[in-house]
C-alpha positions as semicolon CSV with decimal commas, in nm:
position;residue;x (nm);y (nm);z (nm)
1;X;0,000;0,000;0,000
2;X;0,142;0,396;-0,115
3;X;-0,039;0,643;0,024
4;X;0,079;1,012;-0,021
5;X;-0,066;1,338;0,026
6;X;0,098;1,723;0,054
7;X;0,092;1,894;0,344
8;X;0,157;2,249;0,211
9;X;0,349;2,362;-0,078
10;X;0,441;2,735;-0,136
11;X;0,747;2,973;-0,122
12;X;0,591;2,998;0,225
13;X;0,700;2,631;0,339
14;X;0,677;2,283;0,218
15;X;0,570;1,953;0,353
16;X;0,422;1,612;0,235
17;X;0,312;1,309;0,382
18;X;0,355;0,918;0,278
19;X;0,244;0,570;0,412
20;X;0,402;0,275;0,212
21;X;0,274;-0,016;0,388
22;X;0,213;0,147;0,761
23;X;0,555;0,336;0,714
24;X;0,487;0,681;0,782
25;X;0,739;0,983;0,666
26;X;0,743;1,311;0,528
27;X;0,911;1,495;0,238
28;X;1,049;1,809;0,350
29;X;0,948;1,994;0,693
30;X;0,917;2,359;0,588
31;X;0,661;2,436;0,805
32;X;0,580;2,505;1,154
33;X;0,573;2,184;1,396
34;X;0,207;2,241;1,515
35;X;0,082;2,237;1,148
36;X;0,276;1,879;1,100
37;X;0,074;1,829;1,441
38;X;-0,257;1,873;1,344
39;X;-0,245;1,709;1,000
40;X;-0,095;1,390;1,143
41;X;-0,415;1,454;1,411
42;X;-0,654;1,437;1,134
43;X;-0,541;1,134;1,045
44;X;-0,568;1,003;1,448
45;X;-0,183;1,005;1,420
46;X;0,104;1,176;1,572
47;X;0,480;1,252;1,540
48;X;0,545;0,935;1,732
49;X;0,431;0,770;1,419
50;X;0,665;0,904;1,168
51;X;0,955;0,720;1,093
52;X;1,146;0,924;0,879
53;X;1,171;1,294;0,681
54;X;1,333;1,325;0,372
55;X;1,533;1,665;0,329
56;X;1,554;1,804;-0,051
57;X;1,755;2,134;0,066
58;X;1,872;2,367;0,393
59;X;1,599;2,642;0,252
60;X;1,419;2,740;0,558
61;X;1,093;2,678;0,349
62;X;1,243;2,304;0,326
63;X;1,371;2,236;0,699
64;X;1,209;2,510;0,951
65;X;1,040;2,235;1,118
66;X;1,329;2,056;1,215
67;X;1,370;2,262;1,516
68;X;1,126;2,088;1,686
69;X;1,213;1,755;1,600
70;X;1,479;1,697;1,863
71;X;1,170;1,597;2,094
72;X;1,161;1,303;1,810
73;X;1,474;1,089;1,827
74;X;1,363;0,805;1,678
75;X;1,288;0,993;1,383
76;X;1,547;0,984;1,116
77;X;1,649;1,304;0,871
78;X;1,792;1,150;0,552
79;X;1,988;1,433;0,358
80;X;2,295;1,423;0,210
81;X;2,611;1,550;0,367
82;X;2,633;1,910;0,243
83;X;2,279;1,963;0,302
84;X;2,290;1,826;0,627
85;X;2,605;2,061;0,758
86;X;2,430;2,375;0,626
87;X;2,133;2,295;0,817
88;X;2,319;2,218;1,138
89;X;2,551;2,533;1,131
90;X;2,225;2,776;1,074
91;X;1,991;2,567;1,339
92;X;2,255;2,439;1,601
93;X;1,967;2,257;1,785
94;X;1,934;2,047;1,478
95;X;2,239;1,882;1,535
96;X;2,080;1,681;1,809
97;X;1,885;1,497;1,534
98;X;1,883;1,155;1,421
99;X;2,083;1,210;1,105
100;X;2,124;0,942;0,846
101;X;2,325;1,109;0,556
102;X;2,374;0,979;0,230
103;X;2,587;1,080;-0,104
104;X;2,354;1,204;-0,376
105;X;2,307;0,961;-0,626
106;X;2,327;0,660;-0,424
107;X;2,022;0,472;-0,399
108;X;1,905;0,334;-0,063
109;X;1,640;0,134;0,100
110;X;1,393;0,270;0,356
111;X;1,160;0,032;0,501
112;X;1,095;-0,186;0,172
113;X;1,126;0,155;-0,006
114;X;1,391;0,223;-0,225
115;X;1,469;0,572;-0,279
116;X;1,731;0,715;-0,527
117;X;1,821;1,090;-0,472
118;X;1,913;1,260;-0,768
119;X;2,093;1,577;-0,793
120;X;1,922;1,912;-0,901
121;X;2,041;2,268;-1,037
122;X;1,901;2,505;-0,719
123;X;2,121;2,780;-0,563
124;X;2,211;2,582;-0,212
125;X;2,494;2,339;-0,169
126;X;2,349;1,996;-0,274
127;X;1,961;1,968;-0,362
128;X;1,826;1,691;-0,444
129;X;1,502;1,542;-0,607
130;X;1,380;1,226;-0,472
131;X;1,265;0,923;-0,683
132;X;1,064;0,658;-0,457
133;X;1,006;0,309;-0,603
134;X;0,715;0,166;-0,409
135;X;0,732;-0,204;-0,504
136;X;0,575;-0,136;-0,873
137;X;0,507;0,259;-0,868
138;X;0,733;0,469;-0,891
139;X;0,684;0,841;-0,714
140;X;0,930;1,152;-0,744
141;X;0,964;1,477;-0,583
142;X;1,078;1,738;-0,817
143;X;1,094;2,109;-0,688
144;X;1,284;2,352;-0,642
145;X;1,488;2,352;-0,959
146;X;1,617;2,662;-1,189
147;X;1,594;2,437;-1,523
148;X;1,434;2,108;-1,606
149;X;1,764;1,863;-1,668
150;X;1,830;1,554;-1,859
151;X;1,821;1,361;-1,584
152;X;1,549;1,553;-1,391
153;X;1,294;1,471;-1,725
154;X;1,428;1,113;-1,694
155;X;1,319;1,089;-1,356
156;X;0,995;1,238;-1,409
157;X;0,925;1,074;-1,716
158;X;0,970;0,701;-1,569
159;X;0,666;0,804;-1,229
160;X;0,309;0,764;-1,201
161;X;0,305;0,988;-0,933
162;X;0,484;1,283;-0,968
163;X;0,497;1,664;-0,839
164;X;0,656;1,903;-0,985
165;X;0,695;2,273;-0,911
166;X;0,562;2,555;-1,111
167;X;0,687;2,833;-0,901
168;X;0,632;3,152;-1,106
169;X;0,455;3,351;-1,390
170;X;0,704;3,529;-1,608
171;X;0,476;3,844;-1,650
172;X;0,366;3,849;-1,280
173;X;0,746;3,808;-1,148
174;X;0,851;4,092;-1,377
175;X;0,576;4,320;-1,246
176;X;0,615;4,243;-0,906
177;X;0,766;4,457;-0,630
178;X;1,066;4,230;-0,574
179;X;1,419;4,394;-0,594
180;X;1,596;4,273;-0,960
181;X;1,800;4,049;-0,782
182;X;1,567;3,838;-0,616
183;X;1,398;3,826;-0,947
184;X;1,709;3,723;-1,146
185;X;1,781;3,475;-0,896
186;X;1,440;3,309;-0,933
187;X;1,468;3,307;-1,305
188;X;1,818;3,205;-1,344
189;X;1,898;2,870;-1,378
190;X;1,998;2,762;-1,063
191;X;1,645;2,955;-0,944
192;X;1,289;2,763;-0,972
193;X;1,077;2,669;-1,271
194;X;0,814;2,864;-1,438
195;X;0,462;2,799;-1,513
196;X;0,609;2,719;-1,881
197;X;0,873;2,522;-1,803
198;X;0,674;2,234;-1,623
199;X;0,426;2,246;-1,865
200;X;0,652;2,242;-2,163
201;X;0,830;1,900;-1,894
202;X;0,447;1,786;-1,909
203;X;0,401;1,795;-2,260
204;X;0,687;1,513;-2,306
205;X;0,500;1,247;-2,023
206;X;0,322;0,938;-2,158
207;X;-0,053;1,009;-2,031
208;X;-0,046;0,630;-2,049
209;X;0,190;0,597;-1,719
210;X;0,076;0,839;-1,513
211;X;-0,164;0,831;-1,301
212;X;-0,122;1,156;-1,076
213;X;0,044;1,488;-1,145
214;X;0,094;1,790;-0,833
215;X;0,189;2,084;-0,923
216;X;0,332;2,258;-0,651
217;X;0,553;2,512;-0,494
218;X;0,309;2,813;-0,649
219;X;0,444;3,150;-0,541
220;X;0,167;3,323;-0,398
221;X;0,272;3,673;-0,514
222;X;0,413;3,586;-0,864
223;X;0,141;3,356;-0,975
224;X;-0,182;3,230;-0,986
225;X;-0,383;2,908;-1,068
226;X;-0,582;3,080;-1,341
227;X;-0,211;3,174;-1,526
228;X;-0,140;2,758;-1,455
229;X;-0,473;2,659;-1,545
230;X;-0,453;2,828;-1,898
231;X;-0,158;2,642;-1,975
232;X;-0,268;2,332;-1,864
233;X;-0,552;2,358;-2,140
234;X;-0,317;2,293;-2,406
235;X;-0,243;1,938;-2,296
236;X;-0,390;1,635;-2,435
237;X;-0,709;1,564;-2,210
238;X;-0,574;1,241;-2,098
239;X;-0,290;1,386;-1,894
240;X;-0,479;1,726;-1,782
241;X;-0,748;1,474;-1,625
242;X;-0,419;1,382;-1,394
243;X;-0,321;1,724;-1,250
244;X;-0,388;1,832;-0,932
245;X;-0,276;2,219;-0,875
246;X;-0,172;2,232;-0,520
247;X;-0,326;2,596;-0,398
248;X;-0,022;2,759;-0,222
249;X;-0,293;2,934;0,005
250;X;-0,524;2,638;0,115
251;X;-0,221;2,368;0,072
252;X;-0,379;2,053;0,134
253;X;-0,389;1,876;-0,151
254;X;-0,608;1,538;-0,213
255;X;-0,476;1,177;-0,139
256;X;-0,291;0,935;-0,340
257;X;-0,359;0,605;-0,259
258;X;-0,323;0,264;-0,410
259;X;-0,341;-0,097;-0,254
């Protein structure tokens, strides 16, 4: 059994939840420890029940949360070395944390699950995307990225379940209040991926394979789900009946599950 679901997704923070056979994690912990709380409470659960979070990158939208996990140390933070020193040197309380690092591009087994972190262009010292093969399915985390690469369209192009981000609107970015450099970072290529850019990664999936598409990490200021929606139109009807925008205001997004 895969179960997965998103937490919240924004520039704001980031967070998602998975059950592969009563194996509870999450993806990220970029948001505050009470929110994490009262998901998991929804679901009759609690932090004593997750077993693991996976870390993507030391962005405080990526790892706030881990503050609070010290309270947790059975809970182990997978992350890869430079990720994991960059995190612990800004957050020294973090270093009290069950840390189980790994070398990017090594795949590994979690519980039955084997996870292969593969490396992606974002201005921080290692990110990663994560690709999670579920016995059969295959799942992968893709955000958080200034340029789709070779290997980031292989990745996405071998999942059924797959989110990708599509942080920004060209035209709303450029209009926006932020100072030219913030806006140069986002659109450079070690920045995040437009609306265009994950639809044009989109357009090259086989509607055949997959069977559920997020789109996530949505700026709220330099974008908007009408601007994604129009886009979306263009695809074939197969593979639009797939996507899921994940609202970066409401977060929640629906659940994933197969037996």
């Amino acid at each position: 059994m895969f179960e997965f679901q998103v937490i919240e997704s924004s520039s704001a923070g980031n967070c998602a939840f998975f059950n592969y056979n009563g194996n509870c994690a999450l993806i990220d912990a970029g948001i505050g420890i009470r929110k994490i709380e009262k998901f998991l409470s929804s679901r009759n659960m609690g932090l004593s029940d997750i077993k693991a979070v996976f870390i993507t990158h030391e962005h405080s939208d990526h790892c706030k949360g881990l503050q609070s996990f010290y309270k947790y140390p059975h809970i182990e933070v997978f992350a890869n070395i430079p990720t994991a020193e960059a995190i612990k040197s800004s957050v020294p309380r973090t270093k009290q944390l069950n840390w189980k690092c790994f070398r990017t591009g090594d795949i590994f087994d979690f519980m039955g699950l084997s996870i292969n972190p593969f490396s992606i262009p974002h201005d921080t010292s290692d990110a990663v995307g994560y690709f999670f093969c579920a016995g059969s399915l295959h799942a992968v985390w893709l955000t958080d990225l200034g340029k789709v690469t070779t290997l980031a369209a292989s990745m996405a192009r071998q999942a059924e379940v797959l989110v990708l981000e599509s942080n920004f609107c060209p035209q709303m970015l450029d209009a926006s209040d932020r100072p030219y450099k913030l806006k140069s970072r986002i659109k450079g290529s070690q920045g995040h991926l437009s609306n265009e850019d994950a639809i044009n990664l989109l357009s090259t999936l086989d509607p055949q394979k997959v069977r559920k598409i997020y789109l996530a990490h949505i700026s709220r200021e330099c974008n908007s789900l009408s601007k994604i929606g129009e886009l979306i139109s263009t695809l074939p009807d197969t593979l639009r009946d797939s996507i899921e925008i994940v609202s970066p205001v409401e977060g929640l997004s629906s659940v994933f599950r197969i037996e």
